[in-house]
C-alpha positions, 0 to 999 in steps of 0.5 A: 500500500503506497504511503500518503502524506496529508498537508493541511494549509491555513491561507492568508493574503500575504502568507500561507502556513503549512503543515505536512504529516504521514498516515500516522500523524508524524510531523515530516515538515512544518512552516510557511511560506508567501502566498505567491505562484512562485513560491508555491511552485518552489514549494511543490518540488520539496513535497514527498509524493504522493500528498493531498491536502485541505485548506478552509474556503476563504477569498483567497482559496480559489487561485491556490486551489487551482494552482495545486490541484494538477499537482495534488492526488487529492486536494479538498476545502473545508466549510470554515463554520464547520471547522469547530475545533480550530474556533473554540481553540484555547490557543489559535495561531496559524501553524497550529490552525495548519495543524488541525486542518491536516488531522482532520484531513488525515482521519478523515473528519474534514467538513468537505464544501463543494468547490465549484470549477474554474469556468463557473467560478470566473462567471460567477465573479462577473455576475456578483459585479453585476451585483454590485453594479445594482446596488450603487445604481439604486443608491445613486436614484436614491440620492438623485431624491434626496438632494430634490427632497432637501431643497424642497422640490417635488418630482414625479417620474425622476428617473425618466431621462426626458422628464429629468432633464425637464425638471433641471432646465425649467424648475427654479429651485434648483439652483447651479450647484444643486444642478451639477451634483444630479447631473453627477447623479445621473451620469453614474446612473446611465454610466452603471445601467450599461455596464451592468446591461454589457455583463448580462449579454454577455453572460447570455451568450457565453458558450458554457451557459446558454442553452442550460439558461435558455431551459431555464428560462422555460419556468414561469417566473424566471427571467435571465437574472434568476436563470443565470444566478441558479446555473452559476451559483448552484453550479452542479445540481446533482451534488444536491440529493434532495430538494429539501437540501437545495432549499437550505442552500437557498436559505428558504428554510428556518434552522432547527434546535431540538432538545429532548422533547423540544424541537425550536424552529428558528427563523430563515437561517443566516447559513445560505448562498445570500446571492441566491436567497435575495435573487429568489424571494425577488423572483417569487414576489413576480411569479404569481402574475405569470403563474396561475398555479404559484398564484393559487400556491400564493393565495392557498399559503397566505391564507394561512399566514401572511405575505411573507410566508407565501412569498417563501412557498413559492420561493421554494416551489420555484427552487423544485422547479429549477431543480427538476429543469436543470437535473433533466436538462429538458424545457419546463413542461405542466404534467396535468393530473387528473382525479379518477375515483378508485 
């Protein structure tokens, strides 16, 4: 049987502890060294072969997990909220960080997290700046109407390129300096609006993604945004065995706390793809103008309760349906079922 050496790294921007142990647990080398490729290479040729090694998931994990990974005969990435044993340490530094995270890789106690490949990685990197975009474009409308409200003008509809110019040229209580701070304003705003239009078409187009969002986009309710938020976030669908497990993963579901006899269900969990969860809810709160059986699931779950737990039920009615295109990469078809008396 071919002896294996475990490496548990603890990565860090400017330097990466490590630590490199045989299936018995004897230290063969300890130390660390710049989180550089070319240190990383001078570093590779020293290891004893063959090794596998593990590394917490943190900002920094993608590029050094690509650059090891041709050389590693395994290399893995730990869930760091599940990695207790380093957070309730008495003592925490990073060589001993490195230490625990090559035990667990050694007797098999990692809390592995799915690493999803290269392509889909640089993808999602464009989507959340597209994100990102959103976000400073709704800041900048939001204070387009604050300047107006502080010197006391009253708009209708601002954001309209003609009306704003409009209210600019003939409303006298804008005064110059007023009046180059929202042309600023809304400089940003087109200035934003195609940028982020720019990444959506070409995320559109893009080769790896365009027919699985085109299946997609088949279900009732979603558009390009939630259809490539689904394909790049999730990425491999069938590493979810279940919807249920899709659904915590969209953060759609509260966490459980269960005692002896006492179960406390808790609100949505904090423990979710946050991109994902906000992509859907959104997605929801339109699907029942375009569906008539999430209209009916809306109506039926709010009778129970309130907007928002309607708005929820469809969420995850949405994430069984993304689930059942994706996994049988077919178009989204209505199965009609009939009642026959038995």
């Amino acid at each position: 049987m071919e002896l294996m050496y475990y490496i548990g790294l603890d990565v860090h921007k400017r330097k990466i502890s490590y630590c490199v142990k045989d299936g018995s647990g004897k230290v063969f080398a300890e130390g660390s060294l710049p989180a550089t490729r070319l240190d990383l290479d001078l570093w590779i040729k020293t290891l004893p072969q063959p090794w596998s090694a593990a590394m917490e998931a943190t900002m920094f994990t993608g590029w050094i997990y690509d650059h090891l990974k041709p050389h590693a005969a395994a290399l893995k990435v730990a869930h760091p909220l599940m990695l207790r044993a380093i957070a309730a340490a008495k003592k925490k530094n990073d060589r001993i960080d490195a230490n625990k995270i090559c035990d667990c890789l050694r007797c098999d106690f990692l809390p592995e997290c799915y690493m999803a490949s290269t392509a889909i990685r640089e993808r999602r990197r464009t989507l959340r700046y597209r994100n990102l975009l959103v976000r400073q474009m709704v800041q900048m409308k939001i204070k387009i109407s604050a300047l107006l409200m502080e010197a006391g003008v009253s708009y209708k509809r601002l954001h309209k390129a003609g009306y704003f110019r409009e209210l600019l040229a003939s409303n006298p209580d804008i005064d110059e300096g007023l009046g180059l701070l929202l042309r600023l304003c809304r400089e940003t705003v087109a200035r934003l609006q195609k940028a982020e239009s720019a990444m959506v078409r070409s995320l559109e187009r893009d080769s790896l993604l365009i027919d699985r969002v085109e299946r997609l986009m088949t279900i009732p309710a979603v558009g390009p945004i939630t259809a490539l938020t689904w394909a790049l976030e999730v990425g491999d669908v069938q590493r979810f065995s279940s919807i249920k497990k899709a659904i915590s993963y969209c953060g759609l579901c509260g966490a459980e706390r269960s005692s002896g006899n006492t179960v406390q269900r808790t609100p949505l969990s904090k423990q979710r793809n946050k991109h994902q969860q906000t992509t859907l809810v959104e997605a929801a709160k339109m699907a029942p103008r375009y569906s008539p059986a999430l209209a009916m699931l809306y109506d039926k779950e709010k009778q129970k309760g309130n907007t928002n737990r309607a708005t929820l039920a469809v969420a995850r009615k949405l994430v069984a349906y993304l689930m059942a295109v994706d996994r049988g990469q077919r178009n989204f078809q209505v199965v009609e079922t009939s009642n026959i008396a038995a």
